[in-house]
C-alpha positions in Angstrom: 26.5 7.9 9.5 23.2 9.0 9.0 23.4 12.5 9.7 26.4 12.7 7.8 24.7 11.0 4.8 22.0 13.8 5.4 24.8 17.2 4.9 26.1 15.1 2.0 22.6 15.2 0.2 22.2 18.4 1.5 25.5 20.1 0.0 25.3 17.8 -3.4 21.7 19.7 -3.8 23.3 22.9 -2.6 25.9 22.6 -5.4 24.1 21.0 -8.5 23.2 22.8 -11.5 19.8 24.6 -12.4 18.8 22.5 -8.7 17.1 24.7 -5.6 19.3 24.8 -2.7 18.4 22.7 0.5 17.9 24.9 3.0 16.6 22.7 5.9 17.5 19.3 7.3 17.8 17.4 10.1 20.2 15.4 12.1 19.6 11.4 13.0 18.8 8.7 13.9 22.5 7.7 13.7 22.4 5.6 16.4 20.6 3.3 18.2 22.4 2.5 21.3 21.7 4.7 24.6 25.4 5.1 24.8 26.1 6.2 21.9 23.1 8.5 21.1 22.8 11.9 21.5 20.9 15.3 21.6 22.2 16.4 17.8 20.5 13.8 16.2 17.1 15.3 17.2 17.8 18.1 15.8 16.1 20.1 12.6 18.3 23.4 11.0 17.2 25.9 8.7 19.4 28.8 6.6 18.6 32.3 7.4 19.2 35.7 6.6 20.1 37.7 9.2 18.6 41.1 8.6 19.1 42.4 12.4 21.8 45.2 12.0 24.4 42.9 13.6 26.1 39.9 14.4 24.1 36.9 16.8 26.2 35.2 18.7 25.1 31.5 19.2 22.0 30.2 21.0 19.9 33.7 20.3 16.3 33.6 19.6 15.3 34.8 16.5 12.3 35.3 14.5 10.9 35.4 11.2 11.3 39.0 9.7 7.7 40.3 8.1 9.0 44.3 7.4 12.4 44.8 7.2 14.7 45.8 4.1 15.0 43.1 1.1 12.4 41.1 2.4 10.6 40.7 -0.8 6.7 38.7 -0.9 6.1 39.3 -4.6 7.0 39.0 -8.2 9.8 40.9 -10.5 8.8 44.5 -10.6 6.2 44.7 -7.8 8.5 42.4 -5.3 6.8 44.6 -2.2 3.2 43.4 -3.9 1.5 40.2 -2.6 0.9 38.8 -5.7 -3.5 37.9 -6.6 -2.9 34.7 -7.4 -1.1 31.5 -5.7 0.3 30.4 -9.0 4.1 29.4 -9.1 5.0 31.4 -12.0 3.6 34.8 -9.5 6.8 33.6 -7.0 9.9 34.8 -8.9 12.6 32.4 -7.5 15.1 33.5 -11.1 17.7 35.9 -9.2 19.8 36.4 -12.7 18.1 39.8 -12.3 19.2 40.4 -8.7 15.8 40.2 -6.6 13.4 37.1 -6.1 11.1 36.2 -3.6 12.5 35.4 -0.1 9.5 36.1 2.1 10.0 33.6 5.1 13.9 33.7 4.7 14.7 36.7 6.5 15.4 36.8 10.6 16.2 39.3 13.1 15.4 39.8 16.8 12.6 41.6 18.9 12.0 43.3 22.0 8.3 41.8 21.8 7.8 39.0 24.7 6.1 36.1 23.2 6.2 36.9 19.1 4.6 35.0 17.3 6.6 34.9 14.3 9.4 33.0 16.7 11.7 31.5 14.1 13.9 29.8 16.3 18.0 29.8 17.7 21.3 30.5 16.2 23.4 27.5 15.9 26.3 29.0 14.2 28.8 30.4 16.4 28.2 33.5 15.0 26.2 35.1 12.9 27.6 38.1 10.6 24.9 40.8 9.5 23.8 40.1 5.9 24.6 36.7 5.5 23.1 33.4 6.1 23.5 31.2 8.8 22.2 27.8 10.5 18.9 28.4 12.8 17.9 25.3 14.9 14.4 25.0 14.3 13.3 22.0 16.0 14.7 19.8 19.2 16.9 20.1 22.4 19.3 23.1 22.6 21.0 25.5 24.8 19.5 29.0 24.7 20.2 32.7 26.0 18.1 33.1 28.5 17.1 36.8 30.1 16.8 35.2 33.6 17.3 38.3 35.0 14.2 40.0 33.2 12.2 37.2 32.5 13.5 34.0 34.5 12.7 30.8 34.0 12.5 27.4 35.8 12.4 23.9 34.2 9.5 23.0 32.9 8.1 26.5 31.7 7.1 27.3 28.6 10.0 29.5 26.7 8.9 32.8 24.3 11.4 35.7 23.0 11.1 38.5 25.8 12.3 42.1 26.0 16.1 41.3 25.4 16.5 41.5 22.2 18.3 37.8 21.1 16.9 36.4 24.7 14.4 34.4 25.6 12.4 33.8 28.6 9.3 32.7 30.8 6.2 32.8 28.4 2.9 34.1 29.5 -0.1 31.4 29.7 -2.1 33.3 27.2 1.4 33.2 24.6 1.0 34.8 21.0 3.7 32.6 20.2 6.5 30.1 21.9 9.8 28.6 21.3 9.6 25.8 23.2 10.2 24.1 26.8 12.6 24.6 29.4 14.3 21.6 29.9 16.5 22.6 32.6 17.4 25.3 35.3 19.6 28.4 34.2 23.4 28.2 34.8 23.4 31.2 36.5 20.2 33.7 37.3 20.9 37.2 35.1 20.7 38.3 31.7 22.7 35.6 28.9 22.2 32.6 31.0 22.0 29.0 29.3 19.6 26.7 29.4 18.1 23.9 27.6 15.1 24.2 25.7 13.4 21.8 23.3 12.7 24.2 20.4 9.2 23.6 18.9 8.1 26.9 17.5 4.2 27.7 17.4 2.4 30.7 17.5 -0.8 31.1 19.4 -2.7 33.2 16.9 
């Protein structure tokens, strides 16, 4: 009930009038028996932009896109400009004139083992280019692994790796992480599941 009570605050925000949109939630408690509970409900989601070039498929890692077209850090007029002061009014968040400020909104993937900009994992299905979708940003998840390139055992600490949309063994001295392995892989090669508490940090 909980975590249907939180979507329900979450779309009446989306949909309200002159209101920001909720872009990130989470999913429990909902229940308090051992029986009943479960993995969702410790679970944190964010909407993203996917700005890669194509369509993710579910349980890709993702991260934050910094560079890429429409990503836009500043104000009306000089939206590629960091703006010199921290004021609200230099963040333009009024898109009646078809660009505001979306820096940290953006994802895509990277061939870059350990990024530190890790965002987190598609949830969605799938992802179409140029749209929004749901990113799991925090708690237990199955995730692409390249256990192939990069394998991984339970236990290790997980990063984004050469595949692009994969992740895999981090190194000890990580720029950045996506979380823990919490289980083997189904199967040792390239696309393999396993489960991973995501907790995104970056070593920097």
């Amino acid at each position: 009930m909980q975590q249907m009570r939180n979507v329900a605050v979450a779309a009446a925000l989306l949909f309200a009038g002159g209101q920001s949109a909720l872009a990130y939630w989470c999913g429990g408690p909902g229940s308090t028996g051992e029986a009943q509970h479960h993995s969702g409900e410790h679970a944190c989601y964010e909407l993203a932009f996917n700005n890669s070039g194509g369509a993710l498929t579910s349980g890709s890692a993702v991260v934050y896109d910094r560079t890429g077209t429409g990503v836009n850090v500043g104000v009306s007029g000089t939206l590629t400009t960091v703006p010199s002061s921290a004021g609200r009014n230099d963040i333009d968040v009024d898109g009646t004139d078809g660009d505001v400020t979306n820096v940290g909104t953006y994802i895509t993937t990277t061939t870059t083992a350990d990024f530190e900009t890790t965002a987190g994992v598609i949830d969605d299905n799938s992802c179409s280019d140029q749209s929004y979708c749901r990113v799991q940003i925090y708690g237990p998840r199955l995730v692409r692994i390249a256990d192939d390139t990069d394998a991984i055992t339970a236990g290790d600490t997980v990063g984004t790796t050469t595949v692009a949309g994969m992740a895999g063994d981090a190194a000890n001295d990580a720029d950045g992480i996506l979380g823990v392995a919490m289980s083997a892989v189904s199967q040792p090669a390239d696309g393999a599941l396993a489960w991973v508490i995501i907790r995104p940090a970056s070593g920097e």
